[in-house]
Legacy VTK file of the C-alpha trace (Angstrom):
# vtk DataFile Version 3.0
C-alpha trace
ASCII
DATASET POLYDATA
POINTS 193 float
-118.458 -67.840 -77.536
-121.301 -67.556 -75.351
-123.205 -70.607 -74.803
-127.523 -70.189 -73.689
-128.996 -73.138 -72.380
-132.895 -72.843 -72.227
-135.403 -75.755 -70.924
-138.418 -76.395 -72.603
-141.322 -78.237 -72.444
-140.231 -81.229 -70.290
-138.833 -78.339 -68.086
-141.982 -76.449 -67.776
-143.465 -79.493 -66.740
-141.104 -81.780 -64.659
-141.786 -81.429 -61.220
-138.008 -82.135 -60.053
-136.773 -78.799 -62.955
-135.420 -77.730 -60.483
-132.808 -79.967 -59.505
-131.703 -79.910 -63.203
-131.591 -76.422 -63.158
-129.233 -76.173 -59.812
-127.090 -78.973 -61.201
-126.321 -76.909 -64.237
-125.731 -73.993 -62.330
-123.423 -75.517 -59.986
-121.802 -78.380 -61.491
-121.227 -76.591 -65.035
-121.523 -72.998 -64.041
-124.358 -72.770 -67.181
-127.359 -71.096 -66.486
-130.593 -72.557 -67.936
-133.427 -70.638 -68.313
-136.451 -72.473 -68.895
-138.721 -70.577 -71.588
-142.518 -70.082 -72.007
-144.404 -71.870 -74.811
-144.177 -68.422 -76.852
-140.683 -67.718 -76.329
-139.877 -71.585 -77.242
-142.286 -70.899 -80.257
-140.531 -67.117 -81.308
-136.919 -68.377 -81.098
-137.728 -71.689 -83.245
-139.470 -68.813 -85.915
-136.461 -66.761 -85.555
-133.918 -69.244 -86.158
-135.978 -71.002 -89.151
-136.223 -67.382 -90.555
-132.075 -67.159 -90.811
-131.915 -70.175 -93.179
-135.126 -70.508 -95.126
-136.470 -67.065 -97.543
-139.032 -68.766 -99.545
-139.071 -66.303 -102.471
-142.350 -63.530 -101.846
-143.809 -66.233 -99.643
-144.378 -66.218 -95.942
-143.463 -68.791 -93.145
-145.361 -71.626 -91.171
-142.807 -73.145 -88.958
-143.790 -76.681 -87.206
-141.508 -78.091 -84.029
-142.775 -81.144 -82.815
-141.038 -81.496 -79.977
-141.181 -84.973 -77.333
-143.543 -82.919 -74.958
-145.010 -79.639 -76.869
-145.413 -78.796 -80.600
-144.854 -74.761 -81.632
-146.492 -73.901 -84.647
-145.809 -70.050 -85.999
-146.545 -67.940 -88.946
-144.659 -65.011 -90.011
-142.751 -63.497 -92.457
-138.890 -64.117 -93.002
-135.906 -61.847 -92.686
-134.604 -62.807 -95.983
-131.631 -62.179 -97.745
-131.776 -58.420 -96.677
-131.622 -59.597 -93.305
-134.088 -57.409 -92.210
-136.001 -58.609 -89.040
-138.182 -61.270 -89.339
-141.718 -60.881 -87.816
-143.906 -63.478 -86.254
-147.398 -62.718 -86.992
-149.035 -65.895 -85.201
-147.625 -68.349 -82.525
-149.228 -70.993 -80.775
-147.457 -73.638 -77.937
-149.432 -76.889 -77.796
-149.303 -79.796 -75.414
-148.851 -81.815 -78.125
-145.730 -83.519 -78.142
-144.492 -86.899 -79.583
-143.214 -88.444 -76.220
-146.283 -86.798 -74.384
-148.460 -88.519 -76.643
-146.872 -91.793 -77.205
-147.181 -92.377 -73.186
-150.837 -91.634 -73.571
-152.274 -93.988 -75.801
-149.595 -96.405 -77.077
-150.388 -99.492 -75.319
-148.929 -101.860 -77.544
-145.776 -102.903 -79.287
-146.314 -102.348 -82.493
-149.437 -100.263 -81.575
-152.751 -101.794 -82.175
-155.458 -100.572 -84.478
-157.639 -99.503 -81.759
-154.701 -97.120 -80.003
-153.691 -95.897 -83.611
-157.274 -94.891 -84.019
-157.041 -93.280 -80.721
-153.860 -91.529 -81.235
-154.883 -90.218 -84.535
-158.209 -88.569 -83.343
-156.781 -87.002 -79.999
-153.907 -85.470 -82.526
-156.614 -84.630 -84.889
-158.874 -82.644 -82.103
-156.218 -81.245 -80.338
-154.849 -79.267 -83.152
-158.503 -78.445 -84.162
-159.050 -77.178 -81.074
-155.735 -75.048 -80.747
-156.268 -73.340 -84.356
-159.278 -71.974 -83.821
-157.828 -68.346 -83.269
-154.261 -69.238 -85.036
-154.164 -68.605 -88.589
-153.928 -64.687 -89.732
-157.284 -62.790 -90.533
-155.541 -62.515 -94.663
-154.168 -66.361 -94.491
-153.925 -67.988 -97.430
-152.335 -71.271 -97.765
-150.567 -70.946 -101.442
-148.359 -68.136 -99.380
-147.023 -69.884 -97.455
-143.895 -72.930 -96.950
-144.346 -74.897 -94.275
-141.226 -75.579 -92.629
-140.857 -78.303 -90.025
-137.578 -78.594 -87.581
-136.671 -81.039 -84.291
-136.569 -84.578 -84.136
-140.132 -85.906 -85.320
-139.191 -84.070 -88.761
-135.756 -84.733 -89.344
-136.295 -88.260 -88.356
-139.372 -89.089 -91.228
-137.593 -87.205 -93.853
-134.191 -89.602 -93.332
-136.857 -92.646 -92.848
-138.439 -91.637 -96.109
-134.928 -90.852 -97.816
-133.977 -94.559 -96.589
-130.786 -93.002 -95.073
-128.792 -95.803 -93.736
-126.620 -93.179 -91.472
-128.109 -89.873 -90.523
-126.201 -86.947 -92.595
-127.948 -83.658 -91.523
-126.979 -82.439 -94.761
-129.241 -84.863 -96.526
-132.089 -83.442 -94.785
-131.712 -79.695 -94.312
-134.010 -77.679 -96.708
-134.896 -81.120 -97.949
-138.956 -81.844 -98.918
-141.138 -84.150 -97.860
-144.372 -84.703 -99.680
-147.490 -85.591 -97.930
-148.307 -88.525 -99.636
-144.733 -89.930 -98.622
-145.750 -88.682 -95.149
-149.253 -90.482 -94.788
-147.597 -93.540 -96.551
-144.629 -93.470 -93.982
-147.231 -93.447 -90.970
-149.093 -96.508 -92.236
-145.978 -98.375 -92.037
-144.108 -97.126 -89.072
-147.687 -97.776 -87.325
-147.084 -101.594 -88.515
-143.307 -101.811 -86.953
-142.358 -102.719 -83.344
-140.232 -100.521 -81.326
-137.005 -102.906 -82.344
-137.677 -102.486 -86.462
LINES 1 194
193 0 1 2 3 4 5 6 7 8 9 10 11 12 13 14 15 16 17 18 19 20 21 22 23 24 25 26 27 28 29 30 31 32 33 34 35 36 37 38 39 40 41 42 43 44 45 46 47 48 49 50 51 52 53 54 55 56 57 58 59 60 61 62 63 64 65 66 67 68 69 70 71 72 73 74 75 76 77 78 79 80 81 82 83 84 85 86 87 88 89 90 91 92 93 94 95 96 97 98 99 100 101 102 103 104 105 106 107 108 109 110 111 112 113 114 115 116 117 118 119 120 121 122 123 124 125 126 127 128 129 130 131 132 133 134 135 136 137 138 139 140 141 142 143 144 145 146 147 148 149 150 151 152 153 154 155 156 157 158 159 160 161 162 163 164 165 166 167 168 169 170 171 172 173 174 175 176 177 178 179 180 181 182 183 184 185 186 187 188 189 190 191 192
């Protein structure tokens, strides 16, 4: 087997990367190459594209990540395995950690932060999007597919997993109205709930 370790956003970033990078050189012989926003963003469409054909519809694929979120459009491989094709891909500084550390002051978070939060999410994606979506896009072709932590995480919170089993959640759906109710009352829970 061969084994690729890449570094993302908390590696672009980091200003000690480096010393990561040289430990896993030389104290497991694993080179890690630490990938652009657009590579991070092409692989995640790639790998979505292996496991998820929505029938004649196309892909949006969402990775919030702690430090960046990748959003991507495209069209799948499919069962033919032909090669998928990103049409659109976009690497935003956008990230849940990232975030969290600037404007959670609180524990649970206050009103006033939550109100913060929510509008420097809300104008940082509407800034990013301006030139994202395809010239033809059209929402009703598309499934959104989300994948990392952030995602995987709500859909077990909204499933009321008591143990996380990955194979609860693969390919599993999350509606938005479950979503927006989930955020009103993880907002209300401390850090120990």
């Amino acid at each position: 087997k061969k084994i690729a370790a890449v570094g993302t956003a908390a590696f672009r970033t980091a200003a000690n990367a480096k010393v990561f990078v040289d430990m896993g050189k030389n104290d497991l012989n694993l080179k890690i190459e630490v990938i652009s926003g657009n590579q991070e963003a092409e692989l995640t469409f790639l790998s979505v594209s292996n496991d998820f054909f929505p029938k004649n519809k196309k892909l949006i694929v969402l990775d919030i990540g702690g430090g960046s979120t990748e959003m991507i459009t495209g069209t799948p491989q499919g069962k033919t395995k032909k090669q998928a094709e990103p049409k659109t891909a976009i690497s935003i500084s956008l990230g849940s950690v990232r975030f969290t550390e600037l404007y959670v002051r609180s524990d649970p978070i206050s009103d006033e932060d939550f109100s913060k939060l929510h509008l420097a999410i809300q104008n940082t994606i509407r800034d990013e999007l301006d030139n994202f979506y395809p010239p033809d896009f059209d929402p009703t072709q598309y499934t959104m597919v989300a994948t990392a932590g952030t995602a995987t995480t709500l859909c077990a919170v909204d499933k009321k997993l008591k143990i996380y089993n990955p194979t609860h959640i693969h390919a599993a759906k999350l509606k938005k109205e479950n979503l927006e109710k989930l955020i009103q009352e993880l907002a209300k829970k401390n850090l120990n709930e």
